[in-house]
VEXRO-566620 format. One record per residue (C-alpha): x, y, z; residue number from 0. Coordinates in nm, 3 decimals, m for minus. Layout:
N
    east   north      up num
       X       Y       Z NUM
...
//
This chain:
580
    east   north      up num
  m6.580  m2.549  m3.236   0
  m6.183  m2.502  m3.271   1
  m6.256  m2.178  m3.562   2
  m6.511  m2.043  m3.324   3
  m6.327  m2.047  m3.001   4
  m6.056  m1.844  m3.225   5
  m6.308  m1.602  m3.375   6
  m6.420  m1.558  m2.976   7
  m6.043  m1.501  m2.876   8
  m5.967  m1.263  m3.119   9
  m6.259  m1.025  m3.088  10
  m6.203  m1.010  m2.719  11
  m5.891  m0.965  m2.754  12
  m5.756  m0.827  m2.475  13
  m6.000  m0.827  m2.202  14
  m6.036  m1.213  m2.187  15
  m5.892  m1.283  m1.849  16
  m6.182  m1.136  m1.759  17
  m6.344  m1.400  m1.816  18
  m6.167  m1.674  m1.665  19
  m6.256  m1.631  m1.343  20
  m6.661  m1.626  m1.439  21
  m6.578  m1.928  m1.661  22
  m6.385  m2.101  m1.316  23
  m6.731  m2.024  m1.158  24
  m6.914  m2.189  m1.381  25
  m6.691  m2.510  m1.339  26
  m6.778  m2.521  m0.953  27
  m7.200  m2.463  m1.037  28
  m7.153  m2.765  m1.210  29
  m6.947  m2.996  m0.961  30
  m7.208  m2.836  m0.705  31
  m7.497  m2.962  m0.888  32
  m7.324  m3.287  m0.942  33
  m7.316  m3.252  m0.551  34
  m7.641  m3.216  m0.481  35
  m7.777  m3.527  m0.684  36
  m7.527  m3.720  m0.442  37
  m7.693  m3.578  m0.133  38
  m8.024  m3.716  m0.302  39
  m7.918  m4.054  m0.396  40
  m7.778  m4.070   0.018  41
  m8.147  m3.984   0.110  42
  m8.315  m4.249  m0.126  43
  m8.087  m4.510  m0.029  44
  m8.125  m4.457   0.355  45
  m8.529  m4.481   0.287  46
  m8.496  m4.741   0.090  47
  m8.289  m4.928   0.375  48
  m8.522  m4.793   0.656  49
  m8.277  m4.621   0.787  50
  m8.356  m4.262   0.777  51
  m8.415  m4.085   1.083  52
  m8.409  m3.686   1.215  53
  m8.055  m3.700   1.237  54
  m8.037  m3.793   0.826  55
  m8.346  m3.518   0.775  56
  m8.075  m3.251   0.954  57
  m7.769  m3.359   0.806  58
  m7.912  m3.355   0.484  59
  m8.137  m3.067   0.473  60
  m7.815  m2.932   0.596  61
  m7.619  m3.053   0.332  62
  m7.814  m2.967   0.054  63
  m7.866  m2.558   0.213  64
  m7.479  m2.570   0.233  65
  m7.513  m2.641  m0.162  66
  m7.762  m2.432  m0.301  67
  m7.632  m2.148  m0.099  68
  m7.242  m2.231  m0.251  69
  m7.426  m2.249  m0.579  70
  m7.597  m1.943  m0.594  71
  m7.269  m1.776  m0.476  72
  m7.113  m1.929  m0.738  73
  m7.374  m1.840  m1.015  74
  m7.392  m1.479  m0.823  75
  m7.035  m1.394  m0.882  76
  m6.974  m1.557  m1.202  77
  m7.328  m1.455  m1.376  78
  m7.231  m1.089  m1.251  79
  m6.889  m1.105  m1.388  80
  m7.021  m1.193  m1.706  81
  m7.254  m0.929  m1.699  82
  m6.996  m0.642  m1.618  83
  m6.773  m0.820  m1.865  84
  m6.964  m0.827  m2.131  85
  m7.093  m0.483  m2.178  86
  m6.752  m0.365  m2.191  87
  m6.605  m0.564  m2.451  88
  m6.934  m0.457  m2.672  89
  m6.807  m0.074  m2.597  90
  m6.432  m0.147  m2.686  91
  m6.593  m0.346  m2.980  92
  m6.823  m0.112  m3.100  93
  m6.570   0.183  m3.092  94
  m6.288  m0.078  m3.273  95
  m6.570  m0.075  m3.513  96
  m6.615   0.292  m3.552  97
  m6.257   0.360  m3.583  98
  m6.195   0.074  m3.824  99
  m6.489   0.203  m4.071 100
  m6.406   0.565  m4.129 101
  m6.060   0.450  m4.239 102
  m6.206   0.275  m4.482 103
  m6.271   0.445  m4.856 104
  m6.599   0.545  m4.921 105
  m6.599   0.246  m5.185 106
  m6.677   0.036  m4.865 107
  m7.024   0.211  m4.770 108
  m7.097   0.185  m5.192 109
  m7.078  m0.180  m5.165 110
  m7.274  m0.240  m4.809 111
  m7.587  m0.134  m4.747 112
  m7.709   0.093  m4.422 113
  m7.914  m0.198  m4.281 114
  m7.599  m0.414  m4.295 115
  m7.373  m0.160  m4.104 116
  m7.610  m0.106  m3.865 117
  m7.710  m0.447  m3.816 118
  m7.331  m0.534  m3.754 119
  m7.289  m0.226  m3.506 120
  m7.585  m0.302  m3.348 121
  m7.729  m0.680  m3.369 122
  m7.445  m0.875  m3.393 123
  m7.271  m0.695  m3.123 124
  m7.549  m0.740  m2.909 125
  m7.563  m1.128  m3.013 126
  m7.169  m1.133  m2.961 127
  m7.257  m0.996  m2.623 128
  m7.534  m1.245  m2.549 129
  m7.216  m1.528  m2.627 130
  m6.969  m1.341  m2.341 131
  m7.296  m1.252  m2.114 132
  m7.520  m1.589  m2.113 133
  m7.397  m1.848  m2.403 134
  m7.008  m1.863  m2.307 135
  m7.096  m1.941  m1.903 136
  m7.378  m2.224  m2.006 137
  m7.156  m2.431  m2.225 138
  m6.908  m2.458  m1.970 139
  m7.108  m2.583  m1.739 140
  m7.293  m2.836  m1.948 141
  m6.938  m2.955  m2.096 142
  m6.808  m3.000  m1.793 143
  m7.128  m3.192  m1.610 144
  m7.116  m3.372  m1.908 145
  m6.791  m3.482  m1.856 146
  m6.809  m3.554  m1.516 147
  m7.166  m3.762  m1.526 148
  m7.005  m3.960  m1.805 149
  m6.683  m4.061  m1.614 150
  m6.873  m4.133  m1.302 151
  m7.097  m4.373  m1.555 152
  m6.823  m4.562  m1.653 153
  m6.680  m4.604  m1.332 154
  m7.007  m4.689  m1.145 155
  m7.092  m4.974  m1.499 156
  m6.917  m5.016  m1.752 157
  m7.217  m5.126  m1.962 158
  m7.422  m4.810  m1.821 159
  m7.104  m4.591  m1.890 160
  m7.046  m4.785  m2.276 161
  m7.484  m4.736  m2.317 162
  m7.504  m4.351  m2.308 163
  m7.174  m4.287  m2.477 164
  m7.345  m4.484  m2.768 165
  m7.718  m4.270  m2.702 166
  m7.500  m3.955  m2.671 167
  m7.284  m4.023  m2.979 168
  m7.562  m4.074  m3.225 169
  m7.752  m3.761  m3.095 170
  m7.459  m3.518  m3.097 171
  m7.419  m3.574  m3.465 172
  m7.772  m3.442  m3.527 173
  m7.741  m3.158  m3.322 174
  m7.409  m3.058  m3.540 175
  m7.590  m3.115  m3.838 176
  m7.888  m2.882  m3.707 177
  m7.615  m2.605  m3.589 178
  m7.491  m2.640  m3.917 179
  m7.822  m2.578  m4.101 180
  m7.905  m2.334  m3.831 181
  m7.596  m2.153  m3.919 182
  m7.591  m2.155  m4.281 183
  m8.021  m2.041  m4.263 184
  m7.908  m1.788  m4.009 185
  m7.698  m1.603  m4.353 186
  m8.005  m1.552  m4.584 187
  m8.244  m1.478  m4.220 188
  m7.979  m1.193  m4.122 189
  m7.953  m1.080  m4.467 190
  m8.367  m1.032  m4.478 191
  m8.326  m0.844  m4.169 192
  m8.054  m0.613  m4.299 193
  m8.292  m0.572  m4.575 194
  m8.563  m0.435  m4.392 195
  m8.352  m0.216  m4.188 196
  m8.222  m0.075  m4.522 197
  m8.591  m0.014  m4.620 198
  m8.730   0.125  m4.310 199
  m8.419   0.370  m4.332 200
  m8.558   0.441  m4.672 201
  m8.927   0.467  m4.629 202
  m8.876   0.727  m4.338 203
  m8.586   0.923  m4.543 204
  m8.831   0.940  m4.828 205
  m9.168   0.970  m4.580 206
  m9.272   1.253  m4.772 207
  m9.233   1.154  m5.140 208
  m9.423   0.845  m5.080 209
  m9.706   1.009  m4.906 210
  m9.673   1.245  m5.206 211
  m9.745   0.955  m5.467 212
  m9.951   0.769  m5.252 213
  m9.673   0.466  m5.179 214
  m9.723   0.453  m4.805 215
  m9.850   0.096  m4.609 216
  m9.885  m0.200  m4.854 217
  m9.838   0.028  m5.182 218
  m9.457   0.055  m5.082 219
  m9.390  m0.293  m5.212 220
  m9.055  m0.280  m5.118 221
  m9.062  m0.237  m4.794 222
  m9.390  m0.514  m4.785 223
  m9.180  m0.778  m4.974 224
  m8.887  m0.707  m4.721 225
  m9.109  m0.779  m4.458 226
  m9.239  m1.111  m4.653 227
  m8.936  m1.247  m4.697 228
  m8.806  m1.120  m4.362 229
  m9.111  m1.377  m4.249 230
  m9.037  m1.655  m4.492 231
  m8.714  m1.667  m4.366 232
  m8.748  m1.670  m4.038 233
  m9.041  m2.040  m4.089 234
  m8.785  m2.134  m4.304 235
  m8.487  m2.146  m4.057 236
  m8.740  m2.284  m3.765 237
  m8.881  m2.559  m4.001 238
  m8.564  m2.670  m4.176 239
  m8.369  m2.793  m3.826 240
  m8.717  m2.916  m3.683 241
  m8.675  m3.309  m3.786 242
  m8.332  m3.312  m3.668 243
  m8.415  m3.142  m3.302 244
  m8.729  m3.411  m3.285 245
  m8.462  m3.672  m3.370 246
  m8.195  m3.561  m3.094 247
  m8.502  m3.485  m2.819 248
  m8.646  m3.879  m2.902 249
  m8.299  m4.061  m2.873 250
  m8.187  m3.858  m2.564 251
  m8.503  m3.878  m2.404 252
  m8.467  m4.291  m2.422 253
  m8.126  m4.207  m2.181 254
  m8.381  m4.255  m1.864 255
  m8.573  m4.607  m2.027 256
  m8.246  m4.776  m2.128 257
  m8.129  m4.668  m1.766 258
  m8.419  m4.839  m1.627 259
  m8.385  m5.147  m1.771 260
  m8.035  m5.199  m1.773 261
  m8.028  m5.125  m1.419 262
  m8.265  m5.380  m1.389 263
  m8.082  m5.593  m1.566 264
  m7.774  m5.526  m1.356 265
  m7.934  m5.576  m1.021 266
  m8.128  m5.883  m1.137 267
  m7.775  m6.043  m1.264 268
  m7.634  m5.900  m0.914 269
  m7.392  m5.703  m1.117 270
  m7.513  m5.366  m0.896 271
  m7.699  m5.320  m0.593 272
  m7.980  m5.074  m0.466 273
  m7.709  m4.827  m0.435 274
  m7.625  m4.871  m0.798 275
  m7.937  m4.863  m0.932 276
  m8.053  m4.543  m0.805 277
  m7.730  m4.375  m0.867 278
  m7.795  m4.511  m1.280 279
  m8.139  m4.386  m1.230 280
  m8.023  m4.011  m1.143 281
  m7.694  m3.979  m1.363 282
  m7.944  m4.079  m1.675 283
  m8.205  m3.818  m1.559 284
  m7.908  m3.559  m1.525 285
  m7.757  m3.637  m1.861 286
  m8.113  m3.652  m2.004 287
  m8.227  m3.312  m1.892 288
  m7.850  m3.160  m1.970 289
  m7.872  m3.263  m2.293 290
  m8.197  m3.069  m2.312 291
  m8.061  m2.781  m2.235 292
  m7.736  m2.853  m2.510 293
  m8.030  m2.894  m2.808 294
  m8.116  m2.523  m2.755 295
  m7.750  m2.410  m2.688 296
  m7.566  m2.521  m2.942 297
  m7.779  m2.398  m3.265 298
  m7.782  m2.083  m3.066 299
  m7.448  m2.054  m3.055 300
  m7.374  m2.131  m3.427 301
  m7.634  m1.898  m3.532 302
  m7.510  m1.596  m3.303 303
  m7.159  m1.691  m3.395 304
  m7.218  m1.560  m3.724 305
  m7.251  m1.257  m3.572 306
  m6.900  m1.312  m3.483 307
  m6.822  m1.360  m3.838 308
  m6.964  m1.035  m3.973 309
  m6.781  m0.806  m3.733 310
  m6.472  m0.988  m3.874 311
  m6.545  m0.925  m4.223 312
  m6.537  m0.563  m4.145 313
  m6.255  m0.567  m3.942 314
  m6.105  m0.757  m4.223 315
  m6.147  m0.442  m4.426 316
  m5.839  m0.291  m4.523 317
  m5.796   0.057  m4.435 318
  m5.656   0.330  m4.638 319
  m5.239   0.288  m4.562 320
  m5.044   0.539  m4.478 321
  m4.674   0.554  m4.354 322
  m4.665   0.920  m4.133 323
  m4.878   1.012  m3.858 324
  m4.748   1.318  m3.839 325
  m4.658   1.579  m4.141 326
  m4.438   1.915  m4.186 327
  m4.592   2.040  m4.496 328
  m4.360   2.287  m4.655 329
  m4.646   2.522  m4.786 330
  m5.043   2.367  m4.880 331
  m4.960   2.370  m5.260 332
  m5.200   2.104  m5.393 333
  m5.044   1.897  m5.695 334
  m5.218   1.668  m5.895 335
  m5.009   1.475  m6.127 336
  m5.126   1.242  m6.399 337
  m5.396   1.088  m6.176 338
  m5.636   0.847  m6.299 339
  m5.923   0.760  m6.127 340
  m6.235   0.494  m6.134 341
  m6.464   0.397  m5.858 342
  m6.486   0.014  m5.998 343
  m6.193  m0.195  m6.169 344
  m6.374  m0.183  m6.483 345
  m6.458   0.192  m6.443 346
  m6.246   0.563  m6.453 347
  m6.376   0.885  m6.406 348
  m6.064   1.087  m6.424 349
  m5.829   1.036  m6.668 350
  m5.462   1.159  m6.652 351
  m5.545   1.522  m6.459 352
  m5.260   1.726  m6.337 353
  m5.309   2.047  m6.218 354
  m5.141   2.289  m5.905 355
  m5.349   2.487  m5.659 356
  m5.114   2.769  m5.467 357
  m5.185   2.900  m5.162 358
  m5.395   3.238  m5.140 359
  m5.561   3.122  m5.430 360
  m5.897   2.996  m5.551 361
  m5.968   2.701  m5.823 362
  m6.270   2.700  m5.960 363
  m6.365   2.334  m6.085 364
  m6.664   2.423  m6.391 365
  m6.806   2.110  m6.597 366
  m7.147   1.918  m6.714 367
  m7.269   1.657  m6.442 368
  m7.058   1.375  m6.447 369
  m6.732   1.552  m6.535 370
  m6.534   1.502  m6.245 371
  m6.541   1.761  m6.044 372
  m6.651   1.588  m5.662 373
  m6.443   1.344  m5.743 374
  m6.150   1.565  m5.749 375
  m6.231   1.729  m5.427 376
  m6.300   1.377  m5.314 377
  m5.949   1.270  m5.419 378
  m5.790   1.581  m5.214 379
  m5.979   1.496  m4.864 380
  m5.880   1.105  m4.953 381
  m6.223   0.993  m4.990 382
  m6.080   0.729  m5.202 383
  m5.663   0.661  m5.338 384
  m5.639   0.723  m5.693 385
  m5.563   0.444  m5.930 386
  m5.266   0.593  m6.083 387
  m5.075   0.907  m6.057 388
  m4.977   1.093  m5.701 389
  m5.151   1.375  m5.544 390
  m4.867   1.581  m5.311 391
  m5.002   1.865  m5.093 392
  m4.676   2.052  m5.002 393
  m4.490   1.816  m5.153 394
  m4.603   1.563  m4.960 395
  m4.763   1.224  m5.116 396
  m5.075   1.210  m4.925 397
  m5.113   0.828  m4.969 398
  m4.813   0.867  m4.682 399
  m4.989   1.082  m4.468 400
  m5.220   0.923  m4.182 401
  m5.618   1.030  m4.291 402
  m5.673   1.205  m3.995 403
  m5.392   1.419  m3.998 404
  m5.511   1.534  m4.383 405
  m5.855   1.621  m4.223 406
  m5.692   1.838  m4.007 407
  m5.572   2.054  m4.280 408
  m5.879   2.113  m4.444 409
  m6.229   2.321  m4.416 410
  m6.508   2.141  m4.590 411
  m6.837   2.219  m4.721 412
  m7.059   1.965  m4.960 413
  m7.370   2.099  m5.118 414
  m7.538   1.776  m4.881 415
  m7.516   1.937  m4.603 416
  m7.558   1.712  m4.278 417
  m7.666   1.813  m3.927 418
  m7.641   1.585  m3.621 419
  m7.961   1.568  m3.378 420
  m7.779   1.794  m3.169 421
  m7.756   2.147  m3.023 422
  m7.683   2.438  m3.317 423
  m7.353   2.519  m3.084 424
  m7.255   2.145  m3.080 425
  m7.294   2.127  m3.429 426
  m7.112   2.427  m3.524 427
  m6.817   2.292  m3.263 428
  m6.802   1.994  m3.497 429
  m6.531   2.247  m3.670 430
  m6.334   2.280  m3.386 431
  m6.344   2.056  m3.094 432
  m6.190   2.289  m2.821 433
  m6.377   2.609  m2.966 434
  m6.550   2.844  m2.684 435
  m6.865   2.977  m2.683 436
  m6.741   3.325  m2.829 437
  m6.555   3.113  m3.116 438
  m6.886   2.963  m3.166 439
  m7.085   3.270  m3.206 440
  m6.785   3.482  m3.398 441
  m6.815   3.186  m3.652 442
  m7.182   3.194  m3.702 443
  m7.188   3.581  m3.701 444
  m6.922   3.602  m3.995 445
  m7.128   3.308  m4.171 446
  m7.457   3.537  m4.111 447
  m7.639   3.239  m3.930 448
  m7.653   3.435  m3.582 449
  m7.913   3.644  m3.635 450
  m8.167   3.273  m3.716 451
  m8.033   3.118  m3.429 452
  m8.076   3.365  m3.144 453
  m8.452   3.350  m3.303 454
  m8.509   2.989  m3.205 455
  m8.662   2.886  m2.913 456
  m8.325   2.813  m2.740 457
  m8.040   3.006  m2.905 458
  m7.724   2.798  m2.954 459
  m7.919   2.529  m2.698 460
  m8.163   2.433  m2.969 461
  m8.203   2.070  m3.019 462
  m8.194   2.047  m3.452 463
  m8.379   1.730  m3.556 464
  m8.152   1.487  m3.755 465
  m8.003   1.560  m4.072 466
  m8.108   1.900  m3.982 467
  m8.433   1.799  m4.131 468
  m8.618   2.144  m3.881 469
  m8.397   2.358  m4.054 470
  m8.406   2.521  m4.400 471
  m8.177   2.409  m4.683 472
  m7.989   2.774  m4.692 473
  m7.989   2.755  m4.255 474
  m7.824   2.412  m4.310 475
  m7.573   2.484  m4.577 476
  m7.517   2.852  m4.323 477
  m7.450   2.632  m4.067 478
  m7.198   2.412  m4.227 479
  m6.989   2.750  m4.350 480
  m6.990   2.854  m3.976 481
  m6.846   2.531  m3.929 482
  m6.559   2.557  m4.188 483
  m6.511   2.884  m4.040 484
  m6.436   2.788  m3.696 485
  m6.194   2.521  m3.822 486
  m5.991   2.722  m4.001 487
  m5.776   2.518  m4.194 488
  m5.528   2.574  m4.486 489
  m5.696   2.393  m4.728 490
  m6.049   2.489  m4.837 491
  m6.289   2.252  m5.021 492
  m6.640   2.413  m5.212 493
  m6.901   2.225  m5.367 494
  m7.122   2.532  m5.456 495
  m7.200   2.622  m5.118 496
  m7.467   2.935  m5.219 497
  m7.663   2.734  m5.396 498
  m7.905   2.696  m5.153 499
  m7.927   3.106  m5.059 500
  m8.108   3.385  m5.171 501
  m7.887   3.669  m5.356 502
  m7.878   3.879  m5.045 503
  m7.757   3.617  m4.845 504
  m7.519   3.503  m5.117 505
  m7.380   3.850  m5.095 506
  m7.322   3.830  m4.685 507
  m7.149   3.503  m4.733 508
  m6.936   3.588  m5.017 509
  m6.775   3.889  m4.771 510
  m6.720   3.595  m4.537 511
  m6.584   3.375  m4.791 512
  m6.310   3.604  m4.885 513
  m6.220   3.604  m4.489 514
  m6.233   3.208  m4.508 515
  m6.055   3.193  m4.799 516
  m5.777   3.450  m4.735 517
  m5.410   3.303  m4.783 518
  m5.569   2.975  m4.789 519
  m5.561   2.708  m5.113 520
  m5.907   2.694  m5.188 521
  m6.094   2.454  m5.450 522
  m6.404   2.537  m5.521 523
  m6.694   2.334  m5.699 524
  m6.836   2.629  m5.929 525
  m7.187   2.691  m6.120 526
  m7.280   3.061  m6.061 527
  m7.087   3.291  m6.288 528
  m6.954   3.546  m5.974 529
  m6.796   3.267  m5.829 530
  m6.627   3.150  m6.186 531
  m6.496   3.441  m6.275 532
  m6.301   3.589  m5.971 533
  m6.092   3.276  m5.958 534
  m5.754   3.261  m5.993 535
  m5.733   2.941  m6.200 536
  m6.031   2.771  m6.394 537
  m6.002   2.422  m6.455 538
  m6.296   2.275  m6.753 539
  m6.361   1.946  m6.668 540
  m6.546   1.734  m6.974 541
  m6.563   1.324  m6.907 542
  m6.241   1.344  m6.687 543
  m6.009   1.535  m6.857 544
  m5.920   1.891  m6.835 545
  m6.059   2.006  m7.152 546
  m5.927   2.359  m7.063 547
  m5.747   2.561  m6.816 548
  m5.637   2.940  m6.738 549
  m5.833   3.244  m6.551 550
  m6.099   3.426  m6.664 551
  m6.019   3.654  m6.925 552
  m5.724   3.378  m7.069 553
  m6.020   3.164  m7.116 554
  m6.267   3.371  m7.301 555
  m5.974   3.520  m7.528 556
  m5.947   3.127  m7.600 557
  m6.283   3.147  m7.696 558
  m6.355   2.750  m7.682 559
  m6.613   2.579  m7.421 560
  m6.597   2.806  m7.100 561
  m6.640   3.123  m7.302 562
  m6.929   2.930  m7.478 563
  m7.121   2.857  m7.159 564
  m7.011   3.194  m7.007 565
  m7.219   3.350  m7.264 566
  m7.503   3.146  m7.219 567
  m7.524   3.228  m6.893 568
  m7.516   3.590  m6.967 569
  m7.777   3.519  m7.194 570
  m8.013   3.369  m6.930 571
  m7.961   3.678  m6.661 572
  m8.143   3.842  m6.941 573
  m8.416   3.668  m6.970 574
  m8.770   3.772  m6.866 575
  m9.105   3.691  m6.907 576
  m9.328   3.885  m7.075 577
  m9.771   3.882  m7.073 578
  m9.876   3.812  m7.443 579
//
């Protein structure tokens, strides 16, 4: 209880005096209900006496209204300060998330899966919400009627008082146990969730290839054993604390029997009178029906405070250091020297590159699949830290420099091109936060996208469907150039970004290219021969290394690889296809 009261404290973190004054309210509920069992045992004992008349009906009725209506201010206020509570600490926990996960390397989305960041932005917020909102309020007040009732059985008997302590100590145990195997079912329950998230995400992603091959319903067995485990799981974690709840329910339902008869017992020895009695009789039926209401709190809470741990373990996550939030670049000269790079321990993908890129000039990375050449561009936008080796953009160590501050330098266009389910003009803004609607359309009309979008059924207005899945590949990758044009930046990152276009197209945004690119250090992931061969510098990549470097017409004089596959290439322009 002591590691998750600390886990509670530190992801509230600042806003818990909030929640003093809800948890204060649920202190006087309870004392209030404690209240109103007195008021009862006043009425029994003046009908048991004879002695109640009007005046007693009055006072009493009067008594108890005075009560309820101080208890339901009490729950009022406090249940509604929860409730306002809560919902912000989920929104200043949610964005804490946000913040905390794109600092993160990209390593850190490799190694979780979709279903298990969404299920910690989503689910176990909401549970961790359900602990502020509902959970947090109801243990406080069982705890402390708990408390009281037993204090008030000890002073009224000590037998009574020494009789439940003894019923109440060997059921607590059981319950701990069953929060305990609650908690530790809960890990392998919320990972079969996560795992159906994951393949719901991919069964709608891939909708159309399995309705293609006919892996839709039952046939897409890995969504169906998801859902089969997902359900095996959840019997499991029901089943396996079953025996100990029926344990704790049978020993604090005897509470009220042993009452009875020791009560008897008492007022037979003349140990206790009337009085007595009944008061034993309605502290056992208190305690009894409290703990009730503890045997379906308390594995609730262990299980939901796992929720707690998992937004820990991401927060836990260390994010990429840096040492400058600010930087004066001198120029946007991008060094690479001796890096060395692998996405696992045991792995490297680069090995030993240096290089320079100069401003106003254009590097063309050119390889086979595999050869290194996103990773680069990867490196430069600090995707990822190298493992060894510096990269310096105007002399600068960008391991120094804070991530977003890098962004800020650079224009950025992936061959994955991906849309939010937005408005075209919010999605083009993306490049520029502050742009106007005449940056906007400027942007689009260099990166010859206007002309599609004022066809659409609302213009810049129109609502693109996510991932810009109602758009065409070329619109998409159009789109995204727009987007690199508004921004601007010094430093321009290409991943083959006319792949996707027809040649007349690839013509219009090559003119606006070579406004993008003007006086700016551009790297540029290269395939398509018009692209290779205006560069200034050509970098071969081949397994990591730079097998060879120079411009154009160094490299074919050099006669090795690139002149090899340049000629190839001229060979398949030529090809046609002929009718036999």
């Amino acid at each position: 209880m002591n590691s998750f009261l600390k886990v509670l404290g530190r992801l509230i973190g600042k806003d818990g005096h909030r929640l003093i004054s809800p948890i204060l309210f649920s202190v006087i509920d309870s004392v209030l209900n404690s209240c109103m069992y007195g008021v009862m045992l006043f009425t029994l004992l003046d009908l048991a006496a004879g002695q109640f008349t009007a005046d007693h009906l009055k006072k009493y009725t009067a008594l108890l209204l005075a009560v309820f209506v101080l208890r339901c201010a009490a729950q009022a206020i406090g249940f509604t300060q929860a409730q306002c509570t809560g919902p912000d600490i989920s929104q200043r926990l949610r964005m804490t998330l946000g913040n905390h996960i794109r600092s993160l390397n990209l390593g850190f989305f490799n190694q979780n899966s979709i279903g298990k960041l969404t299920g910690t932005l989503l689910t176990d917020v909401n549970d961790f919400e359900t602990i502020i909102t509902h959970c947090l309020c109801d243990v406080v007040k069982v705890v402390s009627f708990t408390i009281l009732a037993l204090v008030v059985s000890f002073l009224l008997d000590w037998h009574f008082g020494l009789a439940i302590m003894i019923l109440v100590g060997i059921a607590l145990p059981l319950l701990v146990l069953s929060g305990k195997i609650s908690a530790r079912n809960s890990d392998a329950l919320r990972a079969a969730n996560r795992n159906v998230v994951s393949r719901i995400v991919e069964y709608i992603g891939g909708i159309r290839t399995f309705r293609l091959y006919g892996l839709i319903g039952t046939r897409f067995s890995r969504l169906d054993d998801a859902l089969k485990r997902l359900r095996k799981e959840s019997t499991k974690a029901e089943i396996s604390i079953l025996p100990l709840s029926m344990s704790f329910s049978a020993i604090t339902a005897m509470i009220v029997p042993v009452a009875l008869i020791l009560g008897i017992w008492l007022q037979t020895t003349e140990q206790t009178n009337a009085t007595g009695f009944l008061l034993i009789v309605l502290l056992a039926i208190s305690i009894s029906s409290t703990m009730t209401v503890v045997s379906s709190l308390y594995p609730q809470i262990r299980s939901i405070s796992k929720a707690a741990d998992s937004i820990l373990s991401v927060l836990d996550e260390k994010p990429l250091p840096y040492e400058k939030e600010q930087a004066a670049f001198r120029d946007y000269t991008v060094e690479f020297r001796n890096v060395t790079f692998g996405y696992t321990e045991n792995s490297s993908v680069l090995h030993d590159v240096s290089f320079a890129a100069q401003p106003g000039t254009t590097t063309a990375l050119i390889g086979p699949s595999g050869s290194g050449k996103t990773t680069i561009v990867s490196l430069v936008a600090r995707f990822w830290d190298v493992s060894g080796g510096l990269i310096k953009i105007g002399g600068l160590d960008i391991k120094e420099i804070k991530p977003d501050t890098l962004a800020q330098q650079m224009s950025i266009v992936f061959q994955e091109v991906y849309l939010l389910a937005d408005t075209v003009f919010n999605n083009i803004r993306i490049g520029k936060a502050d742009a106007t609607k005449e940056d906007v359309i400027t942007a689009a009309k260099a990166a010859h996208c206007h002309e599609f979008i004022i066809a659409m059924e609302n213009g810049y207005d129109t609502i693109i469907g996510e991932g810009g899945s109602t758009l065409s590949g070329g619109e998409k990758q159009r789109i995204a150039i727009a987007r690199a044009l508004l921004r601007d930046a010094p430093i321009v990152l290409l991943d083959e970004t006319t792949s996707s276009l027809d040649a007349d197209n690839e013509r219009e945004i090559q003119h606006a290219f070579k406004h993008l690119m003007k006086g700016k250090t551009v790297l540029v992931i290269a395939h398509r021969l018009n692209t290779i061969v205006n560069a200034d510098n050509i970098l071969v990549l081949d397994k990591g290394h730079i097998r060879e470097a120079g411009t154009h017409v160094e490299l074919m004089e050099l006669g090795g690889w690139y002149a090899q596959m340049i000629e190839e290439q001229r060979k398949a322009e030529q090809w046609v296809v002929k009718s036999e």
